[in-house]
N, C-alpha and C positions, 0 to 999 in steps of 0.2 A: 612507619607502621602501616601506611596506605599500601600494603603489596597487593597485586589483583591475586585472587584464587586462580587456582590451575582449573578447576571446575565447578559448576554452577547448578543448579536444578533449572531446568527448562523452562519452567513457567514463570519464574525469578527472571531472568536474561532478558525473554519476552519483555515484559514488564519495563527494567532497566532499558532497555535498547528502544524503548516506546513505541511501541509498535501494537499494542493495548494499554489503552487507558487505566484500566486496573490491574494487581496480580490475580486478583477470581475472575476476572473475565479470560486471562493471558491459561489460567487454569481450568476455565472450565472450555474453552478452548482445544487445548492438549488433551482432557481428559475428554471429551469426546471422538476420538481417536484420528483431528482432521490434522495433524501438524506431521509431518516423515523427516526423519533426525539422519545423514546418510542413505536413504530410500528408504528407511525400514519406519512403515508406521509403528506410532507410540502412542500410549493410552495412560499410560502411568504420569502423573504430573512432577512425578520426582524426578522422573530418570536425569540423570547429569550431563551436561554437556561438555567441551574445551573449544578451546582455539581449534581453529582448522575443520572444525562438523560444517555439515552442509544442511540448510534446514530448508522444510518445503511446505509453504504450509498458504492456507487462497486468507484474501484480506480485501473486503469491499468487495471486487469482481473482478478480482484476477489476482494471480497465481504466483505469490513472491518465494525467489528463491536467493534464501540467503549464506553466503560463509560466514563464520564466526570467526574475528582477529582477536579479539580478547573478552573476556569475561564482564570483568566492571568489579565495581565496590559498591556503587549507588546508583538510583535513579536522576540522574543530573538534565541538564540542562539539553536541545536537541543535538547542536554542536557535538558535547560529549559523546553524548549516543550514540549520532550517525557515527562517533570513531570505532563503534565497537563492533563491525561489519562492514561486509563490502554485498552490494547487490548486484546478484548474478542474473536478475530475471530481466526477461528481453523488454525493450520498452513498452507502453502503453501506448496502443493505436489512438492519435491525436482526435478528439471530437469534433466532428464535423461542424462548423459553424451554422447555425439556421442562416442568419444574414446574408450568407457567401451565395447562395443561387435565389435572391431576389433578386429581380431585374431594377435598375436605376436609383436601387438605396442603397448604400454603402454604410447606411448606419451613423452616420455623423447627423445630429439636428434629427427634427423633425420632418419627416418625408411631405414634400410637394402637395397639393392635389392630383396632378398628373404622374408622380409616384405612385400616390395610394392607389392608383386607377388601373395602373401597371401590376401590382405587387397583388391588387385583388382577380385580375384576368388569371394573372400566373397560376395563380391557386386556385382557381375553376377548373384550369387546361389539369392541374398534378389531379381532381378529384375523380375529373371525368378517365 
């Protein structure tokens, strides 16, 4: 009796596929018209989805695009989720370590006196 639906409501999947914490946040979401189902923006929190849609929609600060492989049944576990899609969006440009251009701290321990000496010149020369 577990058979997945051939189609889902939009803001449901969201939700399922966890990708928002809540279905009114996954809803109100869609219904501010930021989410594109195929390219085509959507406003309607009903509209239905299937396997195979392509969804486009920004989350945190940047820009996920995902295919749909199957619908779901439930909100389950992340495992399950991640099964219910595949993401197409490019990766996220890696952030820059602070630590990586101080000169003679590598960030293990406690820096030197002649670390901290180094690490305070540096950042006089970045202000000037």
């Amino acid at each position: 009796m577990s058979e997945t639906p051939e189609k889902l409501r939009l803001d449901k999947w969201l939700w399922y596929a966890r990708f928002f914490k809540t279905r009114s946040l996954a809803a109100t979401i869609v219904g501010s018209g930021r989410v594109r189902v195929n390219g085509t923006v959507v406003a309607k929190r009903s509209v239905t989805i299937s396997a195979g849609d392509v969804l486009t929609f920004s989350k945190d600060d940047h820009i996920r695009v995902i295919q749909i492989d199957a619908c779901g049944t439930r909100r389950g576990p992340a495992p399950e989720a991640q099964a219910l899609y595949t993401d197409l969006s490019p990766p996220e440009p890696r952030a820059r370590d602070a630590r990586s251009d101080n000169p003679g701290f590598d960030g293990k321990g406690r820096p030197s006196k002649r670390d901290r000496r180094m690490l305070d010149l540096s950042r006089a020369r970045h202000l000037d």
